[in-house]
C-alpha positions in Angstrom: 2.8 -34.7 -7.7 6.3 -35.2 -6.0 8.6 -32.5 -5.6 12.2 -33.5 -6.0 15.3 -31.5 -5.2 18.9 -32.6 -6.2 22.7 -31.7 -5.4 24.6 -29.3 -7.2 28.5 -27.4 -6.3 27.2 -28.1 -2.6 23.8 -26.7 -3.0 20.2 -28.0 -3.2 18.6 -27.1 -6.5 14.3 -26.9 -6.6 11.8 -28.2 -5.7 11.0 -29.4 -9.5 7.8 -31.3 -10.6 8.0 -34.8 -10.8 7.5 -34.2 -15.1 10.3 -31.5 -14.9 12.7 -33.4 -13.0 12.4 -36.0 -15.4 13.5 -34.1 -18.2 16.1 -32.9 -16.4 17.3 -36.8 -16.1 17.0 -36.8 -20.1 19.1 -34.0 -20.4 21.6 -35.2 -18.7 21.4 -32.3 -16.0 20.4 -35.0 -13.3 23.5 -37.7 -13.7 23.5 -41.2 -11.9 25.7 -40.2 -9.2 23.9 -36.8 -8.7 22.4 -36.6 -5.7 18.7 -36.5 -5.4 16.0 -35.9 -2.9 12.2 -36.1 -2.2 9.6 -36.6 0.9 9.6 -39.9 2.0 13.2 -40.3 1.7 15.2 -41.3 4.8 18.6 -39.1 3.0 20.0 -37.8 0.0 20.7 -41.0 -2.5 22.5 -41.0 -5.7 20.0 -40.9 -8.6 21.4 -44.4 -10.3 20.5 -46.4 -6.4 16.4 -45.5 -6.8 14.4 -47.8 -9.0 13.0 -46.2 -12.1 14.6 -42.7 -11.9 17.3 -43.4 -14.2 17.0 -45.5 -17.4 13.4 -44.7 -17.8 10.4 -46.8 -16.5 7.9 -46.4 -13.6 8.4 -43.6 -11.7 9.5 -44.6 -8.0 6.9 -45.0 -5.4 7.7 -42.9 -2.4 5.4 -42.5 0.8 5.2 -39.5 2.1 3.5 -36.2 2.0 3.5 -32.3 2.9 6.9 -30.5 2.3 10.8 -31.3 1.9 12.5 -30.6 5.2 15.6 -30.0 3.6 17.5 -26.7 5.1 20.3 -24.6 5.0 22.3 -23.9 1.7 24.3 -27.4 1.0 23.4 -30.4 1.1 25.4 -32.6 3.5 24.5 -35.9 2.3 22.4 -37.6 4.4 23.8 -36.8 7.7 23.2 -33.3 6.6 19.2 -34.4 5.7 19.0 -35.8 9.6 20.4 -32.2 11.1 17.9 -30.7 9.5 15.2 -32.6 10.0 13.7 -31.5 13.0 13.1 -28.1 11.9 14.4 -25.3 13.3 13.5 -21.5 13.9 12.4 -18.9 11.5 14.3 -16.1 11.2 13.6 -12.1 9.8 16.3 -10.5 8.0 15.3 -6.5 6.1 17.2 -3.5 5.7 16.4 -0.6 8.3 16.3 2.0 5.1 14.1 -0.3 3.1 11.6 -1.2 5.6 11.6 2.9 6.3 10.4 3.9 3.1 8.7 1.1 2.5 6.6 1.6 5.3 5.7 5.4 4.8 4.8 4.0 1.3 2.4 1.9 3.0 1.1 4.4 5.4 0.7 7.0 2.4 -1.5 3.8 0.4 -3.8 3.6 4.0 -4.5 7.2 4.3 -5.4 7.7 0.9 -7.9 4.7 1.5 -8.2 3.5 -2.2 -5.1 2.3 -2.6 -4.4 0.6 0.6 -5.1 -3.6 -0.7 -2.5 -2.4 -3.2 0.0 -1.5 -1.1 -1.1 -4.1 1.1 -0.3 -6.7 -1.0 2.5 -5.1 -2.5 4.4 -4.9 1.5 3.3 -8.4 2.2 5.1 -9.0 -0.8 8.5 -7.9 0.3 7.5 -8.7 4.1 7.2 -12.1 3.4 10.5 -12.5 1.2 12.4 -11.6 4.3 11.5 -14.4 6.7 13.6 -17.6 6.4 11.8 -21.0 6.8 14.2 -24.3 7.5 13.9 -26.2 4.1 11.5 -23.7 2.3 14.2 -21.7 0.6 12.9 -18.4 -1.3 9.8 -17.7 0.5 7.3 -15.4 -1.2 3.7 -14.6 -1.1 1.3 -14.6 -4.2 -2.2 -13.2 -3.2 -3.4 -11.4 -6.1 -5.2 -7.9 -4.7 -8.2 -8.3 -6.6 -9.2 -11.0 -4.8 -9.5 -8.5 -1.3 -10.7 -5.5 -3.3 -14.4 -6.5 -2.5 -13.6 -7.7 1.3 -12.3 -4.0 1.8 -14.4 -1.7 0.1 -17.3 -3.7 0.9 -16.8 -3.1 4.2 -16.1 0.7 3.6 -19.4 1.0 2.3 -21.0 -1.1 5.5 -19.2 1.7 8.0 -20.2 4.2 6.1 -24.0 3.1 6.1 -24.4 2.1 9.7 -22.7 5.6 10.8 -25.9 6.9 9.9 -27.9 4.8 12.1 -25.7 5.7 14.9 -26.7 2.4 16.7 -24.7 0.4 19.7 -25.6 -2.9 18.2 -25.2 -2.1 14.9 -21.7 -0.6 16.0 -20.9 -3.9 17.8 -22.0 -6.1 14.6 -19.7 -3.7 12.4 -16.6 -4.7 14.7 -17.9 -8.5 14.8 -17.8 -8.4 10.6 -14.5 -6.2 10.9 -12.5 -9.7 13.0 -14.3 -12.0 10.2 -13.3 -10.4 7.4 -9.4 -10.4 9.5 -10.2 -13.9 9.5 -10.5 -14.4 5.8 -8.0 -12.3 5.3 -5.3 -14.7 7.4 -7.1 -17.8 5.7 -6.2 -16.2 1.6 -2.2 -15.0 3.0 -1.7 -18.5 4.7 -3.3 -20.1 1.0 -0.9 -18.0 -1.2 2.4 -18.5 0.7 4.6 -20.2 -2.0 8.8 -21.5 -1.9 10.6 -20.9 -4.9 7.9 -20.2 -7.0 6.1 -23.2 -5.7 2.3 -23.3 -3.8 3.3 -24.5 -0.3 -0.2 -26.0 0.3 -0.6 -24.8 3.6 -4.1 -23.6 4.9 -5.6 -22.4 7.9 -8.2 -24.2 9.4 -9.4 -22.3 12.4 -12.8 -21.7 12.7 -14.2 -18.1 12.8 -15.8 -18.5 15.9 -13.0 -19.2 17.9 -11.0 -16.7 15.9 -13.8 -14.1 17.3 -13.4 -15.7 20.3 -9.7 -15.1 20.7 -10.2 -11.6 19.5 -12.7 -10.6 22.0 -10.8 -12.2 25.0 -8.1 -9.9 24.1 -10.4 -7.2 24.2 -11.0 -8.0 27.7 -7.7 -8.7 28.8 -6.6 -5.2 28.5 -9.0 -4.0 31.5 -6.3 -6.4 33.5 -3.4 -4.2 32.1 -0.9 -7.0 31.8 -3.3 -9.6 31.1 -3.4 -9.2 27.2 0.2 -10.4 26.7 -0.6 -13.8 28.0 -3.9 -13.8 25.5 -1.8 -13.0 22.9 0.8 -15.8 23.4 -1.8 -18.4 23.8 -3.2 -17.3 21.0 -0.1 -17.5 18.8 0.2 -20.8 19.5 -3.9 -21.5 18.5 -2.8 -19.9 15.2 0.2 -22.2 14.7 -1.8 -25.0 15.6 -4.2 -24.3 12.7 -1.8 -24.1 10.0 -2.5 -27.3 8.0 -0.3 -28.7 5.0 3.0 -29.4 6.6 4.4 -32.6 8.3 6.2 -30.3 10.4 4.0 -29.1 13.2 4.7 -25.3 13.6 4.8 -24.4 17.7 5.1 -21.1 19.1 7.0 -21.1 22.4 7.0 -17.5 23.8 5.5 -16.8 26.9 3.5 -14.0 27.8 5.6 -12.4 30.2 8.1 -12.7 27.2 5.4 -10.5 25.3 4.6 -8.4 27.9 8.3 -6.9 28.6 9.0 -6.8 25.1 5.9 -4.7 24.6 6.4 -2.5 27.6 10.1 -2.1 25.9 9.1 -1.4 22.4 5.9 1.1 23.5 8.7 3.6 25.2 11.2 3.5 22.6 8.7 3.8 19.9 7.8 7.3 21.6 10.8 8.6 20.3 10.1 7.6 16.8 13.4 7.3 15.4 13.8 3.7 17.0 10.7 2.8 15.1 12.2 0.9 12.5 14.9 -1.2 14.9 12.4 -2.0 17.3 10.1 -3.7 14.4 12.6 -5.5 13.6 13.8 -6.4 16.9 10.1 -7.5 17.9 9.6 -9.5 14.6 13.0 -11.2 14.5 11.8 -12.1 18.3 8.5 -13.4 17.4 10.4 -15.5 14.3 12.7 -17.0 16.7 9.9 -18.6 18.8 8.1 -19.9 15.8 10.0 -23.6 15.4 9.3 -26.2 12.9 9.4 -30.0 14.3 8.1 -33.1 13.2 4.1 -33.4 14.3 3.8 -34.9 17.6 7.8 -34.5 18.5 6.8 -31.8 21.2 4.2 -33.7 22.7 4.0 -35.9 26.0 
């Protein structure tokens, strides 16, 4: 089903469903020369200029697919649609006293073991709200923690019974089913990412192998010393390339030395542990900046 958005005071309003937008157009919310938007539209249009929206009838047919790329807090007509077209950067915006207790909340939920998927969940929660996505206003994450109950304490229960058998295999196997279940776990947060109350759609669609893969070369890299920040950025942009559900193709473009002064950076200041919350932020806002959003195949040769 389509998603439209329309103009109101200078603001985009939505996304609604196609059946909900239409009864906004019967109350009179959505008026002729409101303007109106959905994917597959070249710009904003006045609701009376699209066949079928006004007055009843078929709906419109509009090609298109994947979400609105629609940014920024006004509309601008559809000049203002063509700026914002091609994306842009996200962006990470929290309060330094918020994340604080927020955080020992978190740590507090991990020590204590049994609570941790709640208070998991529950910071993913908030974490998520805080980073800004051109044209997906309202971000916010949805996963229901029942759903990784069984992943987590299923794999307590595995630790606890191959610590008995005190084998190197079995020790290796344990890590092995420690990156899968990581795996799923990126897989259900990427599936539950929503924008204004709305299912984004997205999905991940790298394969557990090469997540293992990735995982275990970074393993290695850190015998090199430096070597693990360049893993870690190609590896940022595997897992951007993997995220399906989007016409916009999502590109990391940090490099590793980028990584690898930032980390060298953050790992002294973090020694002094008051710092710890600024330099979070400071890496995360960093990482957000070189995550862009640009129409698939734009960045290509």
């Amino acid at each position: 089903m389509a998603s439209w958005f329309y103009a109101s005071e200078g603001k985009q309003q939505g996304p609604f469903p196609e059946g909900h937008f239409r009864d906004l157009v019967a109350q009179g919310v959505v008026r002729p020369d409101t303007l109106v938007w959905t994917e597959g539209m070249a710009g904003w249009q006045k609701a009376a200029e699209i066949p079928g929206l006004i007055g009843g009838g078929a709906p419109p047919t509009i090609p298109g697919g994947g979400p609105p790329m629609m940014g920024g807090s006004g509309y601008g007509g559809a000049g203002g649609y063509a700026a914002t077209a091609s994306g842009g950067s996200l962006s990470v915006d929290f309060g330094i006293l918020e994340f604080t207790w927020r955080s020992i909340v978190l740590l507090i939920g991990m020590i204590f073991v049994i609570p941790a998927p709640w208070a998991f969940v529950w910071y993913t929660r908030w974490i998520v709200s805080c980073v800004k996505v051109p044209g997906r206003p309202n971000l916010s994450f949805t996963g229901n923690t029942m759903t990784i109950v069984p992943w987590y304490f299923g794999f307590i229960v595995l630790a606890v019974l191959l610590s008995f058998v005190g084998s190197e295999i079995l020790s290796n196997l344990l890590f092995i089913v420690q990156i899968v279940l990581y795996w799923l776990l990126i897989k259900w947060m990427v599936a539950n990412l929503a924008s204004n109350g709305q299912p984004l759609g997205l999905s991940f669609t790298g394969s557990v192998w090469a997540y293992v893969g990735w995982n275990l070369l970074f393993a290695i890299s850190i015998i090199t010393i430096i070597g693990w920040a360049w893993v870690a950025a190609a590896q940022m942009r595997w897992f951007c390339r993997n995220v399906e559900g989007t016409r916009r193709e999502i590109v990391f473009k940090g490099s590793g030395l980028d990584i690898l002064w930032r980390g060298i950076v953050a790992t002294i200041l973090i020694c002094f542990i008051i710092p710890i919350p600024w330099v979070y932020r400071w890496i995360m806002n960093w990482f957000a900046s070189q995550t862009e959003l640009a129409p698939r195949g734009s960045l290509r040769a």
